[in-house]
Backbone as CSV, one residue per row, in Angstrom:
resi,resn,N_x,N_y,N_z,CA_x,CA_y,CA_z,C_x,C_y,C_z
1,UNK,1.163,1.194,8.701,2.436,0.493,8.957,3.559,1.260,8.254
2,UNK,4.551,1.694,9.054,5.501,2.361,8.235,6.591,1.327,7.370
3,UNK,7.335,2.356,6.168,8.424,1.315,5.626,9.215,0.381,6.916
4,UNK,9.371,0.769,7.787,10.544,0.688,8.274,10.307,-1.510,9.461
5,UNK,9.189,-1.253,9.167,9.029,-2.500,9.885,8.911,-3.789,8.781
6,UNK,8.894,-3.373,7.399,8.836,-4.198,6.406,10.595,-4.939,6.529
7,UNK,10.700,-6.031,6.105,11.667,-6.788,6.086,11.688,-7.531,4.710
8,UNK,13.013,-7.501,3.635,13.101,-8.407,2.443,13.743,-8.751,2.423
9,UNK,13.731,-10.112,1.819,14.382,-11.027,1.574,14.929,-10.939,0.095
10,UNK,16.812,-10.713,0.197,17.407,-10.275,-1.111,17.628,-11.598,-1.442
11,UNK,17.230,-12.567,-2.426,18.316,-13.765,-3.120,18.983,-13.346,-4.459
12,UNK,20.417,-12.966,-4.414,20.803,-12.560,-5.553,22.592,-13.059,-5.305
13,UNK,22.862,-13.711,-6.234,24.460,-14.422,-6.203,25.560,-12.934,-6.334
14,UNK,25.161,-12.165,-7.539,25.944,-11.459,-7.952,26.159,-9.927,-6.584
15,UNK,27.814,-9.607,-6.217,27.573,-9.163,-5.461,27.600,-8.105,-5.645
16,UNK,27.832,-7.375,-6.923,27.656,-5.700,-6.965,26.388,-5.343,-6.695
17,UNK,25.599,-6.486,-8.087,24.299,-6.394,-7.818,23.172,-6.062,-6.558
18,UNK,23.416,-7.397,-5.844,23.337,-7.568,-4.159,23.890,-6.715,-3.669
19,UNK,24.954,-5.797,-3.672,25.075,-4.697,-2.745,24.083,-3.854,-2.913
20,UNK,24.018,-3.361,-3.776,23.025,-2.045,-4.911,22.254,-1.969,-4.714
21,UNK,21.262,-3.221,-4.722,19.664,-3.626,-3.990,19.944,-3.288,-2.477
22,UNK,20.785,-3.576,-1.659,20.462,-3.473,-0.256,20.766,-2.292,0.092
23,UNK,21.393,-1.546,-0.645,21.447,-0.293,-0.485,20.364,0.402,-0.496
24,UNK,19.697,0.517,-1.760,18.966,1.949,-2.384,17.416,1.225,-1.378
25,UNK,17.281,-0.211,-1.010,16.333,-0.377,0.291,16.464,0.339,1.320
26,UNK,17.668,-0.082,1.996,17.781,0.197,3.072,18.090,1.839,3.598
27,UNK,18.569,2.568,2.393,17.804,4.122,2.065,16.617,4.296,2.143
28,UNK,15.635,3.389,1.712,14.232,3.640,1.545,13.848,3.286,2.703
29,UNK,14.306,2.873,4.134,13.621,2.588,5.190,13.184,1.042,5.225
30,UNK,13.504,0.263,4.531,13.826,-1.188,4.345,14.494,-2.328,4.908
31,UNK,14.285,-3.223,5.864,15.547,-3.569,6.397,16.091,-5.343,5.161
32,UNK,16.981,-5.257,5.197,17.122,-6.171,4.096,17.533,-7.297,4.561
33,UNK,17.878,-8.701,4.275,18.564,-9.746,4.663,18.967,-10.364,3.359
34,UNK,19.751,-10.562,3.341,20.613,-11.287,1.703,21.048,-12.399,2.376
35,UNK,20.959,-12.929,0.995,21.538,-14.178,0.475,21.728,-14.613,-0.636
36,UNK,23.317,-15.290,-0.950,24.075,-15.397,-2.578,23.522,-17.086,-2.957
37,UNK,22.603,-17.556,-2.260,21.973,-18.766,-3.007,20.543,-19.057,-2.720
38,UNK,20.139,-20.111,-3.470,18.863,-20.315,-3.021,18.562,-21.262,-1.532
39,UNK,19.687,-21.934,-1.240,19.504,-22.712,0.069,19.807,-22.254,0.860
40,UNK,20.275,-20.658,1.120,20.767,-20.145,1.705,19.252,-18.889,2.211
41,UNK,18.968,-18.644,0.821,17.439,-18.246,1.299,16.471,-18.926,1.615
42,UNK,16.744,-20.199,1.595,15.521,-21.191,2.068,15.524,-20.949,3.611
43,UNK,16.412,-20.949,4.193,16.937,-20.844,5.771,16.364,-19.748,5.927
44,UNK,16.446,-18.558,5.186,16.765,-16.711,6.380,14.798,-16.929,5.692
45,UNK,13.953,-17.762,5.023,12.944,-18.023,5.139,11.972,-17.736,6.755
46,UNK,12.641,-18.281,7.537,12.605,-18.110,9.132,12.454,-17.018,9.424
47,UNK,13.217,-16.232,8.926,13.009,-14.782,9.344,11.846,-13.951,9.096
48,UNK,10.897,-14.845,8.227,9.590,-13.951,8.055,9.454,-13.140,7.590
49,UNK,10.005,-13.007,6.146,10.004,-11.257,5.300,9.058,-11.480,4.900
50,UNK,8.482,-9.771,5.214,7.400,-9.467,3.881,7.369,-9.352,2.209
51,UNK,8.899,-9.279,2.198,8.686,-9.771,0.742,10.147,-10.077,-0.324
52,UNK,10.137,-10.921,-1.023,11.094,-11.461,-0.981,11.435,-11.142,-2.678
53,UNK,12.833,-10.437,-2.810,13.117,-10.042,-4.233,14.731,-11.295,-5.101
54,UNK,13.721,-11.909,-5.979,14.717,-13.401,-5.708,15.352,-13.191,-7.582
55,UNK,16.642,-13.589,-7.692,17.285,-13.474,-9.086,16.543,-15.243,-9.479
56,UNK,16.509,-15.094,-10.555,16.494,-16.475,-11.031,17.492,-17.336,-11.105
57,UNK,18.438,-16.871,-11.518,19.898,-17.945,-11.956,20.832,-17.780,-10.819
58,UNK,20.547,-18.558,-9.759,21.332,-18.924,-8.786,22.933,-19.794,-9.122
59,UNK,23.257,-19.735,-8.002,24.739,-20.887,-8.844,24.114,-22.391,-8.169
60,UNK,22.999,-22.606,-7.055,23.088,-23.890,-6.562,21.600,-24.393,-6.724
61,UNK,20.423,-23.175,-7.378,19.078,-23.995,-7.603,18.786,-22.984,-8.898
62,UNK,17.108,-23.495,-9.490,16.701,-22.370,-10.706,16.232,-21.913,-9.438
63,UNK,15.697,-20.790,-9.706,14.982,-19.752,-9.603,13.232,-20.036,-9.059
64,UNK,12.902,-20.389,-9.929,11.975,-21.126,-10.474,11.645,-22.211,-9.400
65,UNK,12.427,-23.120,-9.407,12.608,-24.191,-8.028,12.164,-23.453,-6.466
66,UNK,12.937,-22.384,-6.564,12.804,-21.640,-5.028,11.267,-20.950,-4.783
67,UNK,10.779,-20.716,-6.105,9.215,-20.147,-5.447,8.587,-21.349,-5.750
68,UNK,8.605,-22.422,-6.090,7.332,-23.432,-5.962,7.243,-24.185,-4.702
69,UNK,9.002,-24.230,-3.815,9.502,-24.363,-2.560,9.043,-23.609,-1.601
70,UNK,8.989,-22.576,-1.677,8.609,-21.461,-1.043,6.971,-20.996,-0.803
71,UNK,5.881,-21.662,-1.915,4.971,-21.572,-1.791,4.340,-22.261,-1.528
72,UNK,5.319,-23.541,-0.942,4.109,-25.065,-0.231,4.196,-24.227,1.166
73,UNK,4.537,-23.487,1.602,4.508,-22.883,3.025,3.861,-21.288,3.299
74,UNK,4.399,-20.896,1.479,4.421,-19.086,2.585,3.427,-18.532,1.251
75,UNK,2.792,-17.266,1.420,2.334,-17.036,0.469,2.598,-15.366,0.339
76,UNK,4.014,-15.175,0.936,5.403,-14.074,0.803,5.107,-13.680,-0.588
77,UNK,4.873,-12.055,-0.515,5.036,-11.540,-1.722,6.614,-12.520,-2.515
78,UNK,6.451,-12.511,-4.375,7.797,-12.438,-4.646,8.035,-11.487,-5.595
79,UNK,8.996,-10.836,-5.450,9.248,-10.070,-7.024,10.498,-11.027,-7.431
80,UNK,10.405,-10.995,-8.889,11.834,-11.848,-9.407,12.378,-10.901,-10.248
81,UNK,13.815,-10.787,-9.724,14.431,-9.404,-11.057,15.675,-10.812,-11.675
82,UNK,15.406,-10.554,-13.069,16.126,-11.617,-14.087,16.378,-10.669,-14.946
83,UNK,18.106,-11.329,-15.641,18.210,-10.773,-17.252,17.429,-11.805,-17.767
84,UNK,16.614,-12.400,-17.641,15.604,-13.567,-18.282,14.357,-13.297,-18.953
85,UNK,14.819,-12.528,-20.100,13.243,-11.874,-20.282,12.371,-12.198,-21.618
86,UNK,12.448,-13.820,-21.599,11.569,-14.056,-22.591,10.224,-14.298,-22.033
87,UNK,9.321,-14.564,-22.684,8.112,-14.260,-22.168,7.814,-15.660,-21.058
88,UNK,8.243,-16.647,-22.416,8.361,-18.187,-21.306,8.906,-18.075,-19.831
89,UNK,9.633,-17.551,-19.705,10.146,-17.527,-18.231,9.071,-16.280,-17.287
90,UNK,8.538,-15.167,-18.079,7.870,-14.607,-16.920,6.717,-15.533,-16.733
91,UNK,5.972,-16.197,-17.865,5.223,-16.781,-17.424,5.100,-18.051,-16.670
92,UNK,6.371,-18.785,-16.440,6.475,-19.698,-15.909,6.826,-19.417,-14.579
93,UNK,7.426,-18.154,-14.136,7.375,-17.757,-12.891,5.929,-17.305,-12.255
94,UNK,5.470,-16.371,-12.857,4.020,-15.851,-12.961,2.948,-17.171,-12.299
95,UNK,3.045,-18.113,-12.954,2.736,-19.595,-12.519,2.754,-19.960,-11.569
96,UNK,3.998,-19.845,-11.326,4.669,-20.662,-10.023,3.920,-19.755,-8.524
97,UNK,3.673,-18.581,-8.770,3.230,-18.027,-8.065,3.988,-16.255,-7.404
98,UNK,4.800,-16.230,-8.518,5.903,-14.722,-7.822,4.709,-13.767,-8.567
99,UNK,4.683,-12.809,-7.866,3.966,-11.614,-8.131,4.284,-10.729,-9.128
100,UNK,5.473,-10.523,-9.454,5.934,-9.856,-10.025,7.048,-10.513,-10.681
101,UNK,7.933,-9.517,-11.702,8.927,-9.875,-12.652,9.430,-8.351,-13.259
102,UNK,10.899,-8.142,-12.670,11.281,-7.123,-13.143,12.582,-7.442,-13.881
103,UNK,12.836,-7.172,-14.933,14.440,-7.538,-16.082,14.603,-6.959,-15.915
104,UNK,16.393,-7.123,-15.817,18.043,-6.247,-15.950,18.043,-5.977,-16.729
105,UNK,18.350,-4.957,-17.489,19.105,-3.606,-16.235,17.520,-3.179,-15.883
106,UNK,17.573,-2.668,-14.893,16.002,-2.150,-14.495,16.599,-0.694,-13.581
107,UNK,15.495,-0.187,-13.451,15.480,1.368,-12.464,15.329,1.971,-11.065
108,UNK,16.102,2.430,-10.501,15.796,2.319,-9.351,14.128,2.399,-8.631
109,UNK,14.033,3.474,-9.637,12.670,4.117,-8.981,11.344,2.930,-9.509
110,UNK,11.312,2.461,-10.735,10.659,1.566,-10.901,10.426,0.346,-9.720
111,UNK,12.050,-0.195,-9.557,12.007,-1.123,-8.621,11.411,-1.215,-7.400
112,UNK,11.914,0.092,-6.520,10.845,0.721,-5.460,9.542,0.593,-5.966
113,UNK,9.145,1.045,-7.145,7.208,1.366,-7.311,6.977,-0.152,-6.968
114,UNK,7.757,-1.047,-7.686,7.182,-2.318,-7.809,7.197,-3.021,-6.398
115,UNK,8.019,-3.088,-5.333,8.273,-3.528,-3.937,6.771,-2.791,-3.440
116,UNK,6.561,-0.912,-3.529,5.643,-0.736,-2.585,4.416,-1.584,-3.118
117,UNK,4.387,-1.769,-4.334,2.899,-2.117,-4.942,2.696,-3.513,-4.745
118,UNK,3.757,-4.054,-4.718,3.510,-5.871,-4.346,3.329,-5.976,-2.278
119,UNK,4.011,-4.973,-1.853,3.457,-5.150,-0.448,2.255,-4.760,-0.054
120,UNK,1.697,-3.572,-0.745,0.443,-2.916,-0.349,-0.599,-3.865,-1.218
121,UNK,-0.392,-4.472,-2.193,-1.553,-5.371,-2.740,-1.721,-6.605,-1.397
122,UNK,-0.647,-7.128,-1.518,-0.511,-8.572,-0.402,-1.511,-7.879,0.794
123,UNK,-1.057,-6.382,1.573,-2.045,-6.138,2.496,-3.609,-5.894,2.435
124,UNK,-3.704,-5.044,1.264,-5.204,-5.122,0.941,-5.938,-6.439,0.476
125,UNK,-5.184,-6.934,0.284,-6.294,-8.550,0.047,-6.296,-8.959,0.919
126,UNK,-5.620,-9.113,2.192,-5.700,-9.453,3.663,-7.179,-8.357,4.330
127,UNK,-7.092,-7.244,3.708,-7.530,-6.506,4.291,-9.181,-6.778,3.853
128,UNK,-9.361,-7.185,2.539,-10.684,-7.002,1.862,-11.963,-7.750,2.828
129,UNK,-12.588,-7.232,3.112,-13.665,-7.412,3.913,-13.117,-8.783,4.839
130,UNK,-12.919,-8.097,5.969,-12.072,-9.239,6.616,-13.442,-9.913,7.627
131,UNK,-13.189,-11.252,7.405,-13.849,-12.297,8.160,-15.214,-12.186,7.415
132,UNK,-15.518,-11.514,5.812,-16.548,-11.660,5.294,-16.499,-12.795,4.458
133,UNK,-17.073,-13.132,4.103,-17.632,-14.205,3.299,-18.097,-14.139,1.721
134,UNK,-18.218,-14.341,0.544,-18.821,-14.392,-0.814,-19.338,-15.593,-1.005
135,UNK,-20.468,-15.718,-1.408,-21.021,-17.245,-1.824,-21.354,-16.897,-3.101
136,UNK,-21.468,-18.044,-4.323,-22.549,-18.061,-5.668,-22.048,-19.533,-5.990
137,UNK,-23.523,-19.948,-6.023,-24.003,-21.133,-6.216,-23.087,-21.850,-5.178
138,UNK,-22.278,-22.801,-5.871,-21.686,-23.774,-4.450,-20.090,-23.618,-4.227
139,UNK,-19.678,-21.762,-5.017,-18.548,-21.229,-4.747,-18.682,-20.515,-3.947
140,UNK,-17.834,-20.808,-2.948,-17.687,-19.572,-1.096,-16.414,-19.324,-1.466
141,UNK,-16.110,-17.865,-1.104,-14.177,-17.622,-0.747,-14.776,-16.886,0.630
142,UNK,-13.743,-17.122,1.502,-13.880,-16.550,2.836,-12.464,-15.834,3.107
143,UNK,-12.634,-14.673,3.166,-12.150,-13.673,2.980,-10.266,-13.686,4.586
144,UNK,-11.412,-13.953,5.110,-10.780,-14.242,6.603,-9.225,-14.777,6.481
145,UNK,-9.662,-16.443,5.877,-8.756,-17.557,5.817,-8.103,-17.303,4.545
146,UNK,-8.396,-16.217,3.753,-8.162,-16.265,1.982,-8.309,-17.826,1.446
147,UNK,-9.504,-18.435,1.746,-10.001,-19.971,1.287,-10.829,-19.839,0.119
148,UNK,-10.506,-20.451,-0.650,-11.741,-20.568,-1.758,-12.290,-21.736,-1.906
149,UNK,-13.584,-22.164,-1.943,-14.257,-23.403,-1.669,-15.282,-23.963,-3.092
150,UNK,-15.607,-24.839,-3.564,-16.388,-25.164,-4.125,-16.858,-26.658,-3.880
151,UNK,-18.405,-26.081,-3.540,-19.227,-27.206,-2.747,-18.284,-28.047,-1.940
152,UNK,-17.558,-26.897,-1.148,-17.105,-27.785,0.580,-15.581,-28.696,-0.339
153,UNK,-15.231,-28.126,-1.101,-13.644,-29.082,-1.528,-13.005,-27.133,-1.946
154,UNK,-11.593,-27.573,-1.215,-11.072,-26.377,-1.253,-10.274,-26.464,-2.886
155,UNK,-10.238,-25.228,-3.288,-9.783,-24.732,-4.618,-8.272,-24.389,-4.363
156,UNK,-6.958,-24.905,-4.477,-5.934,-24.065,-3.748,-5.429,-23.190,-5.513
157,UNK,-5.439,-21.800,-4.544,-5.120,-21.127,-5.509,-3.296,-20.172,-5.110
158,UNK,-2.725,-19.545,-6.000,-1.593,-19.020,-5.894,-1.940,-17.660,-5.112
159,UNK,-1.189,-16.698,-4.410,-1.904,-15.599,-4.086,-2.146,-14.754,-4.765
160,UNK,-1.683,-14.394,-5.905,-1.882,-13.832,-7.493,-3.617,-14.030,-7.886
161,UNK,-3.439,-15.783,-7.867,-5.081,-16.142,-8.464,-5.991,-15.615,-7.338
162,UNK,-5.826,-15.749,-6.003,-6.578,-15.382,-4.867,-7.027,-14.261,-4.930
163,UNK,-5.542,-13.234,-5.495,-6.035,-11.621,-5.434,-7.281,-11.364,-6.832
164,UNK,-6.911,-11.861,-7.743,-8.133,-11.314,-8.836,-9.182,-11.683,-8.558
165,UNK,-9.068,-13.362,-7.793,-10.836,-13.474,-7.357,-11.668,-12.839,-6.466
166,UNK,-10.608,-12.826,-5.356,-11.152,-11.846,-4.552,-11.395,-10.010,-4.793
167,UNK,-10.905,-9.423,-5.904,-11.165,-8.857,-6.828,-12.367,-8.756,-7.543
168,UNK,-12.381,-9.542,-7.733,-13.863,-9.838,-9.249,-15.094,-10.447,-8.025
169,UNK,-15.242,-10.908,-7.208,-15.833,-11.090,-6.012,-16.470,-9.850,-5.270
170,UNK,-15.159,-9.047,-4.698,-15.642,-7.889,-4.535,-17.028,-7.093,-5.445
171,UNK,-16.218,-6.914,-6.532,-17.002,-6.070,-7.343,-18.024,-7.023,-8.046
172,UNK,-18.866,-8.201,-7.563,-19.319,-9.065,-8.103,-20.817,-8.859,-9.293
173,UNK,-21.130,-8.891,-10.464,-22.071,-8.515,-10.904,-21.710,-7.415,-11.643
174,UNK,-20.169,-6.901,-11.402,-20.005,-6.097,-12.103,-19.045,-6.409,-13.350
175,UNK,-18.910,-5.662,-14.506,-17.788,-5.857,-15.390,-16.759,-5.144,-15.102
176,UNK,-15.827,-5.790,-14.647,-14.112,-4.950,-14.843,-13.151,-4.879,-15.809
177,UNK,-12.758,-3.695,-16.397,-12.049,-4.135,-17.732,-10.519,-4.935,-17.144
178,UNK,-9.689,-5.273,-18.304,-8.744,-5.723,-17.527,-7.886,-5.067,-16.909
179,UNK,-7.563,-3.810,-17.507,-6.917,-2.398,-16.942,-7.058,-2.686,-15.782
180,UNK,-8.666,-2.411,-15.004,-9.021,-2.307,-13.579,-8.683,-3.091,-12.468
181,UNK,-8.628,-4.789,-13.481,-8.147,-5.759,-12.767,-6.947,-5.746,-12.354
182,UNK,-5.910,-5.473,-13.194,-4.481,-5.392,-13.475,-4.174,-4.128,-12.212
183,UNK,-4.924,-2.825,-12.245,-4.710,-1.635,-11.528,-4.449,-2.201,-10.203
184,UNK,-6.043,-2.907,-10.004,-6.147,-3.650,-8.501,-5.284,-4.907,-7.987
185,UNK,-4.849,-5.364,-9.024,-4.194,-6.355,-8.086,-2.528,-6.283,-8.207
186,UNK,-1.932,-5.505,-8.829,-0.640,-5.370,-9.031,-0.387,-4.027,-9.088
187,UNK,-1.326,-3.276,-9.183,-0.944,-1.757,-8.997,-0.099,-0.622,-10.270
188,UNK,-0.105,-1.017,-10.868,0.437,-0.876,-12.726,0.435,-1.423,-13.354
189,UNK,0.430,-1.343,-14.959,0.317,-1.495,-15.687,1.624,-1.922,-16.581
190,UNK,1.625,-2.815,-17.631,3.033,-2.786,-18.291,2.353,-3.676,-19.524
191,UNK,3.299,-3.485,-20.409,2.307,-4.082,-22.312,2.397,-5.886,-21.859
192,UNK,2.858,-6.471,-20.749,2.895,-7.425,-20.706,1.466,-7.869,-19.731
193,UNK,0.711,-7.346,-19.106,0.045,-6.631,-18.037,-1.412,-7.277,-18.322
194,UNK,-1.820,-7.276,-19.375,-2.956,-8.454,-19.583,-2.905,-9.752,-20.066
195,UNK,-1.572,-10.070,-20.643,-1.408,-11.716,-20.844,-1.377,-12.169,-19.571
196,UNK,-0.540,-11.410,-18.681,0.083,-11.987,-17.337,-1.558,-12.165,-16.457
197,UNK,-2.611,-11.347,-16.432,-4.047,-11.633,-15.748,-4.649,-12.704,-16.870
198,UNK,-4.635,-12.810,-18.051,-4.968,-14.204,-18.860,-4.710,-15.303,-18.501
199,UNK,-3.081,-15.402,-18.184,-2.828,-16.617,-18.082,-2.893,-16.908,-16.276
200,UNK,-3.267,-15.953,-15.656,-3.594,-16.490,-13.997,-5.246,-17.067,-14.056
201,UNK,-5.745,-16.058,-15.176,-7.515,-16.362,-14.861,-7.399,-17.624,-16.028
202,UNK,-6.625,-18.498,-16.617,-6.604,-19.475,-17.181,-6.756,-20.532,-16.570
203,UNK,-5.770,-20.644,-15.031,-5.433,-21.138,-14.203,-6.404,-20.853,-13.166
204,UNK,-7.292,-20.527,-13.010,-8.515,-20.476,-12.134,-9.680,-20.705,-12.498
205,UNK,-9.541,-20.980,-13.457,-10.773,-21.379,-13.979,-10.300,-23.194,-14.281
206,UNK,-9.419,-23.292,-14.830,-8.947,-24.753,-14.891,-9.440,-25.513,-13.355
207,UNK,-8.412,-24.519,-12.060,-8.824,-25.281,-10.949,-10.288,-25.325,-10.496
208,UNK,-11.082,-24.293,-11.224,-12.010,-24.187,-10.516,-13.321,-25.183,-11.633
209,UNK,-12.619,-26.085,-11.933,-13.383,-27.333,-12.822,-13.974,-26.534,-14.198
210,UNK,-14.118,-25.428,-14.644,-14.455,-25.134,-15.320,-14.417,-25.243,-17.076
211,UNK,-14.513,-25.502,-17.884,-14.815,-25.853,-19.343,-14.344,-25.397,-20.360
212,UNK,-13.895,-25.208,-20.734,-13.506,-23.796,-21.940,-14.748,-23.578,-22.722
213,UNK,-14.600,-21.956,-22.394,-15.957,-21.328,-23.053,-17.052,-21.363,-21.956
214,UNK,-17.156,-22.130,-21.139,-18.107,-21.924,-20.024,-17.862,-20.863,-19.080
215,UNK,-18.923,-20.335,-18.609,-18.872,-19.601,-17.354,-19.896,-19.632,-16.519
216,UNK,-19.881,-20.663,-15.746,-20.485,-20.965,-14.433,-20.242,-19.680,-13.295
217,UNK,-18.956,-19.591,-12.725,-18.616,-18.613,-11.919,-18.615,-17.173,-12.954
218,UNK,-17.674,-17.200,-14.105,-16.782,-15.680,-14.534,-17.038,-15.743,-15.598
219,UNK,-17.680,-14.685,-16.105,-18.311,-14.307,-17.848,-16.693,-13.707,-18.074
220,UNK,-16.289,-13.700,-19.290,-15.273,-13.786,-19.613,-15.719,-12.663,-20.992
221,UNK,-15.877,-11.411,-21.326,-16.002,-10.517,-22.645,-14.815,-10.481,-23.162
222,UNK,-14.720,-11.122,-24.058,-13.525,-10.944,-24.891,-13.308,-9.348,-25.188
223,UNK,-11.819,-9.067,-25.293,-11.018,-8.243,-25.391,-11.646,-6.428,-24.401
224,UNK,-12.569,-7.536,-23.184,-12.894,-6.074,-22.286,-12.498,-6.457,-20.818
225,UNK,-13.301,-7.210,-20.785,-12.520,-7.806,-19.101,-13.596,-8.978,-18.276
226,UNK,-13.626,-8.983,-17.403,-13.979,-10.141,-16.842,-15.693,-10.071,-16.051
227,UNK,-16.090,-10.461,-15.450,-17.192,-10.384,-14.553,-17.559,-11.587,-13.552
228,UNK,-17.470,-11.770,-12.531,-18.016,-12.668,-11.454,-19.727,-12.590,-11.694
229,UNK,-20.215,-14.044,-11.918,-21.858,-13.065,-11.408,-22.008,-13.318,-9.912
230,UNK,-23.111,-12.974,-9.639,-23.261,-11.807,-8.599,-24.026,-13.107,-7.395
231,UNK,-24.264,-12.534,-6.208,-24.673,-14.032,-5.659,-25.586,-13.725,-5.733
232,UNK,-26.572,-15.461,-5.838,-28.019,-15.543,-6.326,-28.226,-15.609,-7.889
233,UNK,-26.805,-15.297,-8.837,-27.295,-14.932,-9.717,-27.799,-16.259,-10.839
């Protein structure tokens, strides 16, 4: 698929800003659609972007508000670029379900790495053994529907949590450090880069009824990385 059929969705109030972004895209073979609020991107929603680069501090919603809105329907890459860069806020976005989190002032070229790497992840997890199946014990994810099941009651997960399981699934039986995890499902690395897979596999294991300290589904090696066991196991 070339750049050029990708479509994003700009939400950003400020308009130097918002010019700047639709620029150095739409150089890159990008076609862009802006919008200076969040109800304003709720609408060009319709338009079906592949991926949507949203400011937090709107003048008419949070930030924050617009991807938990946004994810009872779509499961649209998000990147969020904020001067908001305490940790509380990436992780509360992180949560909510945006893929990413890039702070002002940020780089051009970074910004690009981060757009190709949040679109090409979203496709390869679409892509991962398509219409295959994973079972262990009375956990199925079906690859197809991106469904995750336990004993026949669906697990709803963020597409973030979807991508590491289906991740650690893949490679099931095996140990992945978190590096590997982090590599695979976001495509770089950053010193924030394993809290941010902590606190998603916190949140999947919560939904997925699990215990603290237990591992039914995911052996958990402290300070190496994770492991699915394996089916049958």
């Amino acid at each position: 698929m070339s750049n050029n059929k990708y479509k994003i969705l700009l939400v950003e109030d400020e308009d130097n800003i918002r010019g700047f972004i639709q620029t150095i895209m739409e150089a890159n073979s990008y076609q862009v659609i802006a919008a200076e609020t969040g109800s304003q991107g709720s609408l060009l929603l319709s338009h079906q972007p592949d991926l949507i680069i949203l400011d937090l501090g709107l003048p008419d919603m949070d930030g924050l508000d617009f991807i938990k809105s946004t994810r009872k329907t779509s499961a649209v890459p998000i990147i969020i670029l904020s001067a908001r860069s305490q940790e509380w806020d990436k992780v509360a976005a992180l949560d909510l379900g945006a893929n990413d989190y890039v702070t002002k002032p940020f780089g051009t070229s970074e910004l690009l790495a981060r757009v190709r790497v949040a679109l090409r992840s979203s496709r390869s997890a679409v892509d991962l053994l398509p219409g295959g199946k994973f079972a262990q014990g009375d956990l199925e994810i079906d690859y197809g529907k991106r469904m995750v099941t336990i004993a026949g009651v669906e697990v709803r997960l963020t597409q973030t949590e979807y991508n590491i399981l289906a991740v650690l699934a893949e490679h099931a039986g095996k140990m992945l450090t978190y590096s590997a995890i982090v590599q695979a499902v976001w495509g770089s690395s950053d010193p924030g880069s394993v809290k941010k897979l902590q606190v998603n596999m916190a949140n999947i294991r919560k939904k997925m009824g699990s215990q603290p300290g237990e591992s039914r589904y995911i052996i958990n090696e402290l300070g190496v990385g994770y492991r699915m066991r394996g089916e049958g196991e």
